[in-house]
C-alpha positions in Angstrom: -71.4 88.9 -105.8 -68.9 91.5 -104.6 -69.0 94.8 -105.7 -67.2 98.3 -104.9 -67.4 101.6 -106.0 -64.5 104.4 -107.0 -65.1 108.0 -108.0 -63.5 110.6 -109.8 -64.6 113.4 -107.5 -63.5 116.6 -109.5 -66.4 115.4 -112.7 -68.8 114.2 -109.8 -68.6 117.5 -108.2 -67.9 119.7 -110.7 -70.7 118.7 -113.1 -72.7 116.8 -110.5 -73.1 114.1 -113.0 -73.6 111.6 -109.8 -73.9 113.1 -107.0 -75.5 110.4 -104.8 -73.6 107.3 -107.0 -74.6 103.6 -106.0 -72.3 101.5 -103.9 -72.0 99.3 -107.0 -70.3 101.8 -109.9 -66.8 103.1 -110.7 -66.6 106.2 -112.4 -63.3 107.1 -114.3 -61.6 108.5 -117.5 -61.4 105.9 -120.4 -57.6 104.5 -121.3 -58.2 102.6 -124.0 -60.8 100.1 -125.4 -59.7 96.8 -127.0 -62.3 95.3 -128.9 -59.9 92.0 -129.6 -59.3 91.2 -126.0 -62.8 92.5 -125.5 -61.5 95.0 -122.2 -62.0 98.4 -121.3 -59.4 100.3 -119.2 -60.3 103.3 -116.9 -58.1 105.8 -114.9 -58.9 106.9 -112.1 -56.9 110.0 -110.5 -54.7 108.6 -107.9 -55.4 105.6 -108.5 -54.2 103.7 -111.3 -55.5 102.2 -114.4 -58.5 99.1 -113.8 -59.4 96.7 -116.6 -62.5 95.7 -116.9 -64.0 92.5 -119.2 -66.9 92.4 -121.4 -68.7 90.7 -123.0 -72.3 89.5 -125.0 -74.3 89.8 -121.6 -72.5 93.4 -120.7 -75.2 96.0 -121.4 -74.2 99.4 -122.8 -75.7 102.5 -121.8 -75.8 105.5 -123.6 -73.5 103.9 -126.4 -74.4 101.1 -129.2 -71.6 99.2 -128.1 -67.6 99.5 -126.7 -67.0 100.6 -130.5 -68.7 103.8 -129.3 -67.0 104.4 -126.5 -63.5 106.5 -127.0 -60.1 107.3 -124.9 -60.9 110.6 -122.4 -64.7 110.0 -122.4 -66.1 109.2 -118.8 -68.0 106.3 -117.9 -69.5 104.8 -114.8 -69.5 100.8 -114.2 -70.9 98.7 -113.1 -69.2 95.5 -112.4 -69.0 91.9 -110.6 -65.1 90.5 -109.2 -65.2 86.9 -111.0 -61.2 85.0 -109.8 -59.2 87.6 -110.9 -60.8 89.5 -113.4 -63.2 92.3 -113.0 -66.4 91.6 -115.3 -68.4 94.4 -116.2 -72.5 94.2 -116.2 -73.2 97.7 -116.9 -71.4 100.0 -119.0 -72.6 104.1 -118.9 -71.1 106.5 -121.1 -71.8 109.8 -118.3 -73.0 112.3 -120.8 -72.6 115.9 -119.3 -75.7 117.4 -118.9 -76.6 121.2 -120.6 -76.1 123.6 -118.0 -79.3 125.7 -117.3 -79.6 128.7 -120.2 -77.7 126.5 -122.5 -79.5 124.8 -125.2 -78.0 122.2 -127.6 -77.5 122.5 -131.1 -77.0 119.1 -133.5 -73.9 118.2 -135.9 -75.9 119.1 -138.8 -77.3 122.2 -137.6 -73.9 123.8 -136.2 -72.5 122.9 -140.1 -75.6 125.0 -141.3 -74.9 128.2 -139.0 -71.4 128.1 -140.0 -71.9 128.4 -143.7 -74.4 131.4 -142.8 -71.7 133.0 -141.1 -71.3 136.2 -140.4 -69.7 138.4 -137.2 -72.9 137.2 -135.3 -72.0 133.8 -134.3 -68.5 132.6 -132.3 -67.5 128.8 -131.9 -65.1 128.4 -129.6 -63.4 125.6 -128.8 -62.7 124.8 -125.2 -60.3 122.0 -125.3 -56.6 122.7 -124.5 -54.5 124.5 -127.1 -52.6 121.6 -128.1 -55.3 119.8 -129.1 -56.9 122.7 -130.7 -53.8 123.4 -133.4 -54.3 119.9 -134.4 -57.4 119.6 -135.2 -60.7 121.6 -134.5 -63.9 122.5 -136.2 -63.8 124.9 -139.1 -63.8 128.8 -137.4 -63.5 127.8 -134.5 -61.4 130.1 -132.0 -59.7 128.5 -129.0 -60.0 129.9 -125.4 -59.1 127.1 -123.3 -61.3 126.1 -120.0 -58.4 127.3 -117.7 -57.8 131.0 -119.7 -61.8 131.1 -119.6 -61.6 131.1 -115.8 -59.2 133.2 -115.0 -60.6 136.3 -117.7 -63.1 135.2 -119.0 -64.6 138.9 -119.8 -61.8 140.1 -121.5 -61.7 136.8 -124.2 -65.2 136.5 -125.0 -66.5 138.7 -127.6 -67.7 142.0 -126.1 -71.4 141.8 -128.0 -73.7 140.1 -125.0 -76.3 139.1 -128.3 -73.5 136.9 -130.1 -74.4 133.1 -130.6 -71.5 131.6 -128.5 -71.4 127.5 -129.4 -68.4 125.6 -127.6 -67.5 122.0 -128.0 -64.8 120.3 -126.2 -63.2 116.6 -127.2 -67.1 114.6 -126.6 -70.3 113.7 -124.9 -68.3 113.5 -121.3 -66.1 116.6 -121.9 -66.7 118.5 -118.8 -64.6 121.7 -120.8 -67.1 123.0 -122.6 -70.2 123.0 -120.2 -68.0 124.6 -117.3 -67.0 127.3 -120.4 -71.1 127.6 -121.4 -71.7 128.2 -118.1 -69.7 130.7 -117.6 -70.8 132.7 -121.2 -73.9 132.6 -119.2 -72.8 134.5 -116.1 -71.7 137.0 -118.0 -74.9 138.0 -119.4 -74.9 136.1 -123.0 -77.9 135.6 -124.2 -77.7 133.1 -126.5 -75.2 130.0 -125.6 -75.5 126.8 -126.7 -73.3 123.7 -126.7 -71.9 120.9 -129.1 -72.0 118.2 -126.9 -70.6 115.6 -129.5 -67.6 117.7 -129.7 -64.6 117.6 -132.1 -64.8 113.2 -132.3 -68.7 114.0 -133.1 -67.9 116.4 -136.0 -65.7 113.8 -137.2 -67.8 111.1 -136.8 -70.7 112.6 -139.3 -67.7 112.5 -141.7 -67.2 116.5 -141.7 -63.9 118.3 -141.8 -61.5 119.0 -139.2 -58.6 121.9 -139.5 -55.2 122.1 -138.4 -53.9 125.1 -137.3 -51.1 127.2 -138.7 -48.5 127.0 -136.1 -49.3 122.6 -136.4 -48.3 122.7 -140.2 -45.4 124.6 -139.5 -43.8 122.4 -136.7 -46.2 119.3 -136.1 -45.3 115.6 -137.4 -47.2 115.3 -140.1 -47.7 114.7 -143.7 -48.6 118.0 -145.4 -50.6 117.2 -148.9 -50.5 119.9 -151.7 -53.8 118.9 -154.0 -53.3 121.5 -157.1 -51.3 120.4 -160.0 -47.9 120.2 -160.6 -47.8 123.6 -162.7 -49.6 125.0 -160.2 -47.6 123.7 -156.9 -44.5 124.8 -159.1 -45.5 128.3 -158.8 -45.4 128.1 -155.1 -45.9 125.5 -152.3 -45.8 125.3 -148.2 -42.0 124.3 -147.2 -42.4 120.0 -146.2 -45.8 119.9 -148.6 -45.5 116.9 -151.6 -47.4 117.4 -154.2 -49.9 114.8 -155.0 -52.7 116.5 -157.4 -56.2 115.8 -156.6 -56.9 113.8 -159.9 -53.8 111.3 -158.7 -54.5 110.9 -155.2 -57.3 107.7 -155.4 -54.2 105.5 -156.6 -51.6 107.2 -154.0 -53.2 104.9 -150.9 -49.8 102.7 -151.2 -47.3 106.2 -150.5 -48.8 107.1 -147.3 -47.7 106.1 -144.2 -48.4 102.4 -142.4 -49.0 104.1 -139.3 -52.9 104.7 -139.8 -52.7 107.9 -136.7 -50.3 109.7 -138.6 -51.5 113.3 -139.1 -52.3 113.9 -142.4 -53.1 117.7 -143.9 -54.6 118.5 -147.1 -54.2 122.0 -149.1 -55.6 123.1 -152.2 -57.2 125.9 -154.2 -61.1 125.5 -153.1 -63.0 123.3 -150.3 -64.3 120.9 -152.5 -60.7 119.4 -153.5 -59.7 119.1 -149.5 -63.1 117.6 -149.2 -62.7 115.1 -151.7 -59.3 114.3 -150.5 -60.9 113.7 -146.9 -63.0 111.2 -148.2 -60.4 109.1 -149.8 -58.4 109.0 -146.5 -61.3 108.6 -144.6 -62.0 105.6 -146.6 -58.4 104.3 -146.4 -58.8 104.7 -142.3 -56.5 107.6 -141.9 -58.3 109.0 -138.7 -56.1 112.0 -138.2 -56.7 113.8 -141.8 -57.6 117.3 -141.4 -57.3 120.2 -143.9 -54.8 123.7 -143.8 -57.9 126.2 -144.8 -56.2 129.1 -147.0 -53.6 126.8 -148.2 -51.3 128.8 -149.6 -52.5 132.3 -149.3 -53.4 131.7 -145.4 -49.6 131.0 -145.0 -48.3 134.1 -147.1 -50.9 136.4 -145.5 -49.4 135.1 -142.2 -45.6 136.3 -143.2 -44.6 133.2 -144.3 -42.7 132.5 -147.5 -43.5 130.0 -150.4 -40.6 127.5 -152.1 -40.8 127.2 -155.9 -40.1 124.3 -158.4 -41.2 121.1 -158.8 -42.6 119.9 -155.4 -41.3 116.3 -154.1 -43.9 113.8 -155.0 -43.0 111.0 -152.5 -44.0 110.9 -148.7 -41.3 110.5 -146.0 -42.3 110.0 -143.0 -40.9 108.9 -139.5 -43.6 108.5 -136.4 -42.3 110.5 -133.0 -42.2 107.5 -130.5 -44.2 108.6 -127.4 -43.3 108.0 -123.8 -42.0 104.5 -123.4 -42.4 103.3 -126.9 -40.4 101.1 -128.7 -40.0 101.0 -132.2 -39.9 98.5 -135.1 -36.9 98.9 -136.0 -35.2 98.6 -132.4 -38.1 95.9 -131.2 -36.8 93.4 -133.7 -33.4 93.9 -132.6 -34.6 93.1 -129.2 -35.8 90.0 -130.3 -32.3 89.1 -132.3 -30.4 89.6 -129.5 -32.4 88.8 -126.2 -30.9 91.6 -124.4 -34.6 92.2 -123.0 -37.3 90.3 -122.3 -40.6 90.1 -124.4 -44.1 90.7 -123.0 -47.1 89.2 -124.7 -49.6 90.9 -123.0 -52.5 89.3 -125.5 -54.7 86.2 -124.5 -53.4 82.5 -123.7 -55.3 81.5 -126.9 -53.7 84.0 -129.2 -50.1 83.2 -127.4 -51.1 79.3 -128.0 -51.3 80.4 -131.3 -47.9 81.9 -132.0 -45.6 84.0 -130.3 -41.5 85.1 -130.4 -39.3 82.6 -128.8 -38.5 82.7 -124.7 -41.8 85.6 -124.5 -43.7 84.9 -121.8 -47.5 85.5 -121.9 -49.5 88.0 -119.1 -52.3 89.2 -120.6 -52.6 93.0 -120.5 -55.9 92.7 -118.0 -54.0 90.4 -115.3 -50.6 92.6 -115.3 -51.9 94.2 -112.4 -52.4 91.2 -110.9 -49.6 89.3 -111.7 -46.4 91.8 -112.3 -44.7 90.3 -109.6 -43.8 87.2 -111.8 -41.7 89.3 -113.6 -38.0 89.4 -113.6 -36.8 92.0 -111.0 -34.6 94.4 -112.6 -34.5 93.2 -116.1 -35.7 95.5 -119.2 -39.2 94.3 -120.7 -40.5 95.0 -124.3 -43.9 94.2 -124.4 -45.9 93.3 -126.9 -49.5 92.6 -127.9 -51.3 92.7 -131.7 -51.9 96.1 -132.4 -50.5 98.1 -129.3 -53.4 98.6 -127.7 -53.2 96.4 -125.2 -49.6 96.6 -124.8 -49.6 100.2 -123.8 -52.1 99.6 -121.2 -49.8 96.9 -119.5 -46.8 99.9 -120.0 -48.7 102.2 -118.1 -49.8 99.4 -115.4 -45.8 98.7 -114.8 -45.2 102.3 -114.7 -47.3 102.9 -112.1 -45.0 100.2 -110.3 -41.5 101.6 -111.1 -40.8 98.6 -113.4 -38.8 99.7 -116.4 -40.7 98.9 -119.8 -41.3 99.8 -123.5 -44.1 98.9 -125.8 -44.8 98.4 -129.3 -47.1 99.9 -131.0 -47.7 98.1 -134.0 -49.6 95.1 -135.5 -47.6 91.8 -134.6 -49.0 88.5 -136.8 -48.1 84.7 -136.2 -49.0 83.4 -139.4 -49.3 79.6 -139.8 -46.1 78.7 -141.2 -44.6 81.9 -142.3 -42.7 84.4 -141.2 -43.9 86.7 -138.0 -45.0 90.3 -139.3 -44.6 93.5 -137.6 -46.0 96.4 -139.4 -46.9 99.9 -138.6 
């Protein structure tokens, strides 16, 4: 049995999660998880993305299973080299533990002290501001880890016997102990943490919101819930108008593409809530809510267009970095101008795949890159993305020119071959 260790030493050090780690564990920052080709991809800084295999005998610590286990979340381990593949025994999600004076407050609790509200408490959200104008937990303010630092007396509230909470994006998010601890320098009295963070919040099914500036300029699909009388009077420039009462049989107007960001407005909580629930339900993870609809964006200087709303979405997905799309994948595979990647297993290839692909499963590319082409354009391929944007980031850590597709790809018996967002 051979095993090796690799650390991420900025977490190690800066948290002392594990400060004397065993010989035997690798620490890193999770890529992504593919539950179909049953691998788990960590980064490590400087040193590439490693794929690791599990399976019914890997043990999960910390987490009921990889379905637990999310991209940016740290975990340690712990692993045996069998051939070519890289088999993991022990899995740790590293949990980042309260700094001293800190003390932890629960999902449900936090939702409680929020609806009490009042000028004595302050959630603050220490995730970048990016991810913040997306999508953070109702009130919160964002002061980012790195603005903390630098002055931090100057954007924390100037009343030492505030509640301070902060979250940060989950149970390994350094962010928001680093911030706690340094509410607690400067003489707070009461800090405590959210360690589940924003996915947490989510996760018990409670509502996110998306800033101002992310409705005006973000990618999304923006969701006015009154009536049409109503909307008529008065709507947020982009928003269609799908009323509340309508919406349960709209599932078939929104978008294919399951991450799109999806923002509700509407005259009172309980209509955005509802509306939550019903995207929620149709797997829409990214559905968060414009608090103040209409008067938050007038109050802000903005202005309001009249007359009858559009009722139909349209929407077209931004293509991250080295992403392919539908539209120009299946041209790719018209005209063979590039060469097609199945990075999924030899059992799913066996099973069906595009004519002249060849098959390297996302897990070996490391391994096995070198029986590519030299020089020649790859689109690559798996059944959902997942794993094909893993074996991008592989190649791209070699120089090799590549796109992916991020899509789901079907074989079907004896029809036609699928792609769908």
């Amino acid at each position: 049995m051979q095993k090796f260790r690799l650390s991420t030493t900025a977490l190690v050090l800066s948290l002392g999660l594990v400060a004397a780690a065993a010989a035997d564990e690798m620490t890193g920052s999770v890529k992504n998880v593919s539950n179909t080709a049953r691998t788990i991809a960590v980064e490590l800084a400087g040193k590439g993305v490693h794929v690791f295999k599990f399976d019914a005998q890997t043990q999960f610590k910390n987490s009921a299973s990889a379905v637990d286990i999310i991209p940016d979340e740290v975990v340690t381990i712990d692993f045996v080299q069998s051939g070519s593949e890289n088999r993991a025994k022990v899995v740790t999600k590293v949990i980042a533990p309260l700094p001293p004076g800190v003390s932890r407050i629960t999902g449900p609790a936090l939702k409680e002290l929020l609806k009490e509200g009042g000028e004595s408490l302050a959630l603050i959200d220490s995730r970048p501001a990016g991810r913040y104008v997306q999508g953070h937990l109702p009130g919160a303010i964002s002061i980012p880890l790195n603005e903390l630092e630098k002055d931090g007396a100057k954007l924390l509230p100037t009343e030492l016997n505030k509640t301070l909470v902060f979250y940060c994006g989950g149970l390994s998010c350094m962010l928001s102990p680093k911030s706690a601890t340094i509410a607690v320098k400067l003489g707070f009295k009461d800090v405590r943490m959210f360690p589940e963070g924003e996915p947490g919040w989510k996760k018990l099914d409670y509502a996110t919101e998306s800033s101002l500036s992310f409705v005006k300029t973000g990618n999304i699909v923006l969701i006015d819930l009154r009536t049409a009388e109503k909307a008529a009077t008065g709507y947020i420039p982009r928003a269609v108008n799908i009323p509340l009462a309508q919406l349960k049989n709209a599932e078939k107007q929104f978008p294919e593409f399951h991450a799109a960001a999806i923002v509700f407005y509407a005259d009172t909580d309980a209509q955005t809530a509802e509306a939550l629930e019903w995207t929620r339900e149709w797997e829409y993870s990214n559905a968060t809510l414009f608090a103040g609809g209409t008067a938050a964006w007038v109050s802000a200087g903005n202005q309001l267009l009249t007359g009858a709303a559009s009722t139909k979405i349209s929407y077209a997905r931004k293509l991250a970095e080295g992403e392919v799309s539908i539209k120009d994948f299946e041209e790719i595979v018209k005209s063979g101008s590039q060469l097609i990647v199945d990075t999924r297993t030899p059992e799913e290839f066996a099973k069906g795949h595009f004519a002249g692909a060849v098959n390297i499963p996302a897990e070996e590319m490391a391994r096995r890159y070198t029986e590519l082409p030299a020089g020649k354009p790859l689109a690559l391929h798996c059944s959902t993305g997942t794993r094909s944007e893993l074996a991008y980031d592989i190649l791209k850590e070699k120089a090799i020119k590549a796109r992916y597709l991020r899509a789901n790809v079907e074989f079907p018996a004896g029809n036609k071959i699928v792609i769908k967002e």
